[in-house]
N, C-alpha and C positions, 0 to 999 in steps of 0.2 A: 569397502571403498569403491567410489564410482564415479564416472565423469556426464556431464551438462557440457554438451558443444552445441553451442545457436550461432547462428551467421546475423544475426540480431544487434546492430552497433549503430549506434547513434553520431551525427555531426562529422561523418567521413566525407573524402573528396572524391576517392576513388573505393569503393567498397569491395571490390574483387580483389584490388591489390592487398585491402588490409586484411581480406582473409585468407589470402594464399600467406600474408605475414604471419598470421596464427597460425596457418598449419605449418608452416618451417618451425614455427618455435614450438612446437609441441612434437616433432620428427627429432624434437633434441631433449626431452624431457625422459631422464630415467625410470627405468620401471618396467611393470608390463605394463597390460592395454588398462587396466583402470588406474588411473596415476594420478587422481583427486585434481582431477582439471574440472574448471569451471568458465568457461566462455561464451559471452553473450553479454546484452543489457552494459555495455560497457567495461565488463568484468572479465579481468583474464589473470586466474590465477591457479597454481599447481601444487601437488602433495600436500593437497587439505584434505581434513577428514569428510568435509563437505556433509555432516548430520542430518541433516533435514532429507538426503538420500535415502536415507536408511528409514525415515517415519511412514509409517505403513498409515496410519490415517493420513496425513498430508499425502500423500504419493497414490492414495486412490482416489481422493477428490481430487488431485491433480491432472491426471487420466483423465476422469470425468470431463472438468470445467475448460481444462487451459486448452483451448481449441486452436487458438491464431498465433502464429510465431512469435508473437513481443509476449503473447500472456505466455507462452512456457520460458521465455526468456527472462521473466521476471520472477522465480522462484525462490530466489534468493530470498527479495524482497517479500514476497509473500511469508516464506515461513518468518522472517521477521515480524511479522503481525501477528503471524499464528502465535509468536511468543510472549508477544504483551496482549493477546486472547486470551491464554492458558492461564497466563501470571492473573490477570484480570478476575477470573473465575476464581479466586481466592478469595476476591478484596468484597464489599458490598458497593454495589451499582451498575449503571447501563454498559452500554457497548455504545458508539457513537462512530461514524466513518464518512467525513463530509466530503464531498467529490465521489461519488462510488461508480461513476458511469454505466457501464453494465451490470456493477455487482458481480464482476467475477472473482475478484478478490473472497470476500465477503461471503459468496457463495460457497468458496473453498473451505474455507473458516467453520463456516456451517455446519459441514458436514465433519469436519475431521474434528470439531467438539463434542459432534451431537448436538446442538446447539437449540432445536426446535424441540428436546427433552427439558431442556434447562428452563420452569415455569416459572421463575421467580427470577430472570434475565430478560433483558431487551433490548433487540438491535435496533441502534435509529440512523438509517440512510439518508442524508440530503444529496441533489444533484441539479442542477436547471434540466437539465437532458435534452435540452434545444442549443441552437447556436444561430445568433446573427452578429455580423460584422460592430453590429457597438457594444458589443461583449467584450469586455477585458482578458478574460479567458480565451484560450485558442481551441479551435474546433477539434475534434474527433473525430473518426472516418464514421463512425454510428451515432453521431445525436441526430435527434430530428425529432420530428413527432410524435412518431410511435417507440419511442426507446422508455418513455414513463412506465405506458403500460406493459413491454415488453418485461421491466424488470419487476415491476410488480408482480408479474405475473410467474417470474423465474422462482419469489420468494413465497409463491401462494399453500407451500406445502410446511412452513414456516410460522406459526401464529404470531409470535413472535416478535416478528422481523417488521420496521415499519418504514415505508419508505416514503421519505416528502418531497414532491416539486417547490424547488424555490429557492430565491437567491440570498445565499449565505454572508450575511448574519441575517437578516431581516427576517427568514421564515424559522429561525431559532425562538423568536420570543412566541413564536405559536407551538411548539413539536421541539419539544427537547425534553431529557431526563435530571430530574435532579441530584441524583449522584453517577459519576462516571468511574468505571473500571479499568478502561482503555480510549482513548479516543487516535483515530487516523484522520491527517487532516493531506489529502492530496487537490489542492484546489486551482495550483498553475496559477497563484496571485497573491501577491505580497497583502493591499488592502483586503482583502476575503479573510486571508486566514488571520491575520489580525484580529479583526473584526470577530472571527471564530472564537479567537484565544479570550478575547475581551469576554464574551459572554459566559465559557464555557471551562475555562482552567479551574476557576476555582470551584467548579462543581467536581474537579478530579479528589480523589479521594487517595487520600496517601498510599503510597505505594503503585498506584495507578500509570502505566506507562502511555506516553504518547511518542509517535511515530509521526514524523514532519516528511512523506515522500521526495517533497523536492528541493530539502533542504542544502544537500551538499553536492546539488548539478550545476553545472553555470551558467547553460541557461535559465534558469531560477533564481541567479544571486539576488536581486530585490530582495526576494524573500529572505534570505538567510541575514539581507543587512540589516531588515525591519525586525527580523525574528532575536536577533542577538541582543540588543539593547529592550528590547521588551521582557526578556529572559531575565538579563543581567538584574533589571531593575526589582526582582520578586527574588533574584539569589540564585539562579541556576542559570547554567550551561549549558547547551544541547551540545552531544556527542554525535558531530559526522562519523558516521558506518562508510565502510569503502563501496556501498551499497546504491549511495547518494542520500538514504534516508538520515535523516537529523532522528537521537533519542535524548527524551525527559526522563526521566523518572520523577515524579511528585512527593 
């Protein structure tokens, strides 16, 4: 057992006060010093087994990739993909991750697969990776110009791995797979990933998990309103994770 402390929290008024609030309540938590605390990314919770600690591939890609405070704050989140990654590699078909911005996620993924071994798989990244003001989408402290080829070039060790500029759904009917294993849809917009689902669910292949990143934050409720009756109407549910991520199973 082991603990994840980030100062990493989202939508506060006063951020000092709400982490001086976390440390009083963790000076009350029994135990010794590992007491399966997890705090950060919105998440503060105690005497879990916390697993994904304990995964020696994720936890050296992790090391590796997760460079800047909110990417190690999201680890949660990440080995949640790494799960329907693994589950994936069972079923037959692609890998799919629309919004990948840097590919750090994805990057991580990579490597705690082996993923650039796996010849008969393929990852397909979409992203704009630019941002201007009539963008529905809200910016990133790194889009811009050169973030395309920066992530291309993150994945160049990758044969693999393919990444496309362009705006989601539109540059699906050029670069997409026709069977899906997993798909991750982090896109910060209700019409996008719509528009995603329209194209690309039913290339999921039974069994096949999908991960909705912003499905259960409330800054993203659109999404989740647009997502639930699109759901409902094909017969399934998406299950909010305390994560914020939404899960499918197909």
């Amino acid at each position: 057992m082991a603990n994840l402390l980030s100062t990493v929290f989202f939508g506060l008024l006063n951020k000092d006060q709400f982490v001086q609030g976390i440390q009083q309540a963790i000076n009350q938590i029994s135990g010794g010093p590992d007491k399966g605390i997890y705090a950060g990314d919105n998440l503060f919770t105690y005497h879990r087994n916390l697993s994904f600690l304990e995964d020696q591939a994720l936890m050296k890609a992790y090391a590796a990739h997760a460079k800047t405070p909110v990417e190690q704050a999201i680890l949660w989140r990440i080995s949640t993909v790494l799960w329907g990654v693994r589950n994936g590699l069972r079923l037959e078909g692609d890998f799919v991750e629309c919004a990948c911005y840097k590919g750090t996620t994805v990057r991580m993924i990579c490597d705690a697969v082996n993923f650039s071994e796996q010849a008969d798989r393929h990852y397909y990244l979409y992203d704009l990776f630019e941002h201007d003001p009539s963008m529905a989408h809200h910016a990133m402290p790194e889009h811009g110009a050169e973030l395309y080829a920066a992530v291309k070039e993150r994945f160049s060790d990758c044969p693999n791995v393919t990444v496309t500029q362009g705006r989601v759904p539109d540059v699906l009917a050029d670069v997409a797979p026709n069977k899906i294993a997993f798909m991750h849809l982090d896109l910060n917009n209700a019409e996008a990933e719509i528009g995603a689902l329209e194209v690309l669910f039913d290339r999921m292949v039974p069994g096949a998990v999908l991960v909705l990143d912003d499905y259960g934050w409330m800054a993203y409720r659109p999404q989740k309103l647009a997502e639930d009756p699109w759901f409902e109407k094909r017969g399934y549910r998406v299950l909010e994770l305390p994560t914020g991520q939404g899960l499918v199973i197909k």
